[in-house]
C-alpha positions in Angstrom: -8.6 150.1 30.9 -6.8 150.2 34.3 -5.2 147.6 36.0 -7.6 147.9 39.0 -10.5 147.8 36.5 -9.7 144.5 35.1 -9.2 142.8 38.6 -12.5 144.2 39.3 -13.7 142.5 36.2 -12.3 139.6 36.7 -13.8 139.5 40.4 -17.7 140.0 38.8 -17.2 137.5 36.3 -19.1 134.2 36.0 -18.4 132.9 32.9 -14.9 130.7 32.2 -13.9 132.3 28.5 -14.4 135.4 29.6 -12.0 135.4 32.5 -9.4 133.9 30.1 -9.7 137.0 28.1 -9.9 139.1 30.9 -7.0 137.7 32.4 -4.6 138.4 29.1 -5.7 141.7 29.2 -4.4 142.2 32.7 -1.3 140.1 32.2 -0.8 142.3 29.0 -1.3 145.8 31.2 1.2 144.4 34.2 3.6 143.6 31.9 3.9 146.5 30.5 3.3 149.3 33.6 4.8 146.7 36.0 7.0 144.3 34.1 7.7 142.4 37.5 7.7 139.0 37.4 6.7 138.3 40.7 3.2 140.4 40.3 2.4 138.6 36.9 3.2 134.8 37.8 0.5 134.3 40.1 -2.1 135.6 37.0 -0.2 133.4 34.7 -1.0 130.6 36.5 -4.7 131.8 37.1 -4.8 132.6 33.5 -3.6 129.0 32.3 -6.4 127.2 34.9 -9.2 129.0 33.4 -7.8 128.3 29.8 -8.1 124.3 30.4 -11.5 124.8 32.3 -12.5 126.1 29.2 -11.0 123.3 26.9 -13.0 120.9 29.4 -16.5 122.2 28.6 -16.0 122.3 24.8 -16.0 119.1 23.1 -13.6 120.0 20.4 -10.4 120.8 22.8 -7.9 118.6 20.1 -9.0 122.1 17.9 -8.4 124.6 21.0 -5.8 123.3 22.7 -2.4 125.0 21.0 0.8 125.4 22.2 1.8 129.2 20.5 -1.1 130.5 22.7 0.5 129.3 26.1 3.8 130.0 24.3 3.1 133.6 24.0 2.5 133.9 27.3 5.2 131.6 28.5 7.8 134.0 27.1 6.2 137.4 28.8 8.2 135.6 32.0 12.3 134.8 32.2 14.2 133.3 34.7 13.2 131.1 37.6 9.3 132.4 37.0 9.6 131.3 33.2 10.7 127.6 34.6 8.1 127.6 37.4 5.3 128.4 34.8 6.6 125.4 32.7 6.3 123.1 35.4 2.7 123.9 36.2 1.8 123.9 32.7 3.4 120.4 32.6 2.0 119.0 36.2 -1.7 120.3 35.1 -1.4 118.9 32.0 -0.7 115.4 33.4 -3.3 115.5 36.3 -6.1 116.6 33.4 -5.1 113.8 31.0 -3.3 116.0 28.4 -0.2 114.0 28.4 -0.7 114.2 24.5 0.2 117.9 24.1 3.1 118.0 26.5 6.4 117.2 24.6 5.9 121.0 23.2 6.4 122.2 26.7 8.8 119.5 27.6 11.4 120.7 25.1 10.9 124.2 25.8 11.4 123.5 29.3 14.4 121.6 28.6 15.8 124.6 26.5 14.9 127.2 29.0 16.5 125.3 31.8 19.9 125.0 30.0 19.7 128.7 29.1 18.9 129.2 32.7 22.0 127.4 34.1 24.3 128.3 31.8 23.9 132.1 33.2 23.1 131.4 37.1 25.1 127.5 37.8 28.1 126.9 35.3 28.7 123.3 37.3 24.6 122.2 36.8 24.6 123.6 32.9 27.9 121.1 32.0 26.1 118.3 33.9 22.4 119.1 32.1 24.4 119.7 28.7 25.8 116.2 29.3 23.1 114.4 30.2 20.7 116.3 27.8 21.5 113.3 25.0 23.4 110.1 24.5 26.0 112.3 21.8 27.0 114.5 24.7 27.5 111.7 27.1 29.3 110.0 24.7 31.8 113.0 23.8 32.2 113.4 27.5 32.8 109.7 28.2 35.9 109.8 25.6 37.1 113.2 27.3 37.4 112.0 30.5 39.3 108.7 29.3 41.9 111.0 27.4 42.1 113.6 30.7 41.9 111.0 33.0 44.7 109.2 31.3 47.1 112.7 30.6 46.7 113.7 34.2 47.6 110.2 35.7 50.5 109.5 33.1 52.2 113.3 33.5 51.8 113.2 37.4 50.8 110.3 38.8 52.0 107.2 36.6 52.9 105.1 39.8 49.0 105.2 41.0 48.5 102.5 37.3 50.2 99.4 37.7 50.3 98.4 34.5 48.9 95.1 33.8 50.8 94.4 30.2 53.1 95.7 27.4 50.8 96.6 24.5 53.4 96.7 21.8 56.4 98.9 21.6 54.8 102.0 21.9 54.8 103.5 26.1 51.8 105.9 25.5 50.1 103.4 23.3 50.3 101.4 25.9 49.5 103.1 29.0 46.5 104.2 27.2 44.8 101.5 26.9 46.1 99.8 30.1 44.2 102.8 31.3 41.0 101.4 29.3 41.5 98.0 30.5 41.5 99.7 33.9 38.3 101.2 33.6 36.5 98.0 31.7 38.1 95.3 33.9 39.8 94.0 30.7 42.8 91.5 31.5 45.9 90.1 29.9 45.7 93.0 27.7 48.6 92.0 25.3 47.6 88.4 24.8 44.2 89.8 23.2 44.3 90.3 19.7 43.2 93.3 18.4 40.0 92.7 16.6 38.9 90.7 20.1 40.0 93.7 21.8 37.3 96.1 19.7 34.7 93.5 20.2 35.1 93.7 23.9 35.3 97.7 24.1 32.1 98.2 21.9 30.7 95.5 24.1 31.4 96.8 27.2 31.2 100.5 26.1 28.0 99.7 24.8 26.0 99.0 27.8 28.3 101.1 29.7 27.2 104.3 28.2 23.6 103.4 28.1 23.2 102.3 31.8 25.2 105.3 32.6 23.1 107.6 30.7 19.8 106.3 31.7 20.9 106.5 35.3 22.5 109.7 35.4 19.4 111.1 33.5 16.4 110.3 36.0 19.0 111.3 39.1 19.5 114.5 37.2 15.4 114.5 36.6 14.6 114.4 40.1 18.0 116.5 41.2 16.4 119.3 38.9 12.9 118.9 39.6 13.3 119.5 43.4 
């Protein structure tokens, strides 16, 4: 059946289900004479409206509701259309009360976004990839105290007044004058060094999780905009 057929279908139509149907078949026919996403987004979304409007008049939607139906769909799109889609799944599924089913779509999304960046924003992808869990933020944390310390020590040692002699050893201890730099620790070589692990777990602790927690909803709403 022809593309114009089914849009004329879909026009006459009363009934909910059968729009959902008649709306994959078109998707299914403009993806494959058309294959622009542009032309099928706009039925993707019409598509996924009627497809809760049908959940709503059935009693039984826990049974109807699953996530490799949308998913099939989902992936007919790529790029920015593929992300836009996820969005509206996500935003309709919270203003109907479906919260329940969304970490499916909230991890594809996640995964699809990093994909995304990694081809089209190199800087965005390293900041997602960072964010994206405590273990990355973590591995970057110790990374920039190494780099941060290298760069300083082979170009700029005179910016780090070193508070303190920390043994015999010159890197030794401009490294972690460098640490005691960044966590306000003072009197470095009077601390012994079981106190001094105490106080960089402490500190490191919250450290890491304020700064993950904050940098992840300013990426969030960064993102989302």
């Amino acid at each position: 059946m022809s593309i114009d057929k089914q849009i004329e279908l879909l026009k006459n139509e009363k009934i909910t289900s059968r729009k959902v149907d008649i709306l994959g078949n078109l998707i299914m026919l403009l993806v494959e004479e058309k294959g622009d996403n542009a032309i099928i987004y706009p039925y993707m979304k019409l598509w996924f409206l009627y497809y809760l409007d049908t959940l709503h008049e059935k009693a039984y939607r826990y049974e109807v509701l699953k996530f490799t139906l949308v998913e099939a769909k989902i992936n007919l799109l790529n790029g920015k259309e593929k992300l836009g889609f996820l969005r509206f799944v996500l935003r309709n599924l919270k203003d109907r009360h479906y919260e329940e089913f969304s970490k499916d779509y909230e991890e594809m999304y996640n995964k699809e976004e990093l994909l995304y960046f990694k081809k089209k924003n190199k800087p965005k992808y390293i900041l997602r990839l960072v964010t994206s869990n405590l273990l990355f933020l973590g591995i970057f944390f110790l990374i920039s105290i190494v780099v941060f310390s290298l760069v300083l020590y082979f170009n700029q040692p005179r910016l780090i007044n070193l508070i303190s002699q920390y043994g015999e050893n010159e890197y030794l201890s401009y490294f972690f004058n460098i640490i005691s730099l960044i966590f306000n620790i003072q009197n470095l070589s009077e601390i012994k060094l079981f106190e001094l692990v105490f106080l960089l777990f402490l500190k490191g602790y919250f450290f890491i999780f304020i700064t993950y927690y904050l940098l992840r909803e300013i990426s969030k709403k960064v993102f989302n905009e």
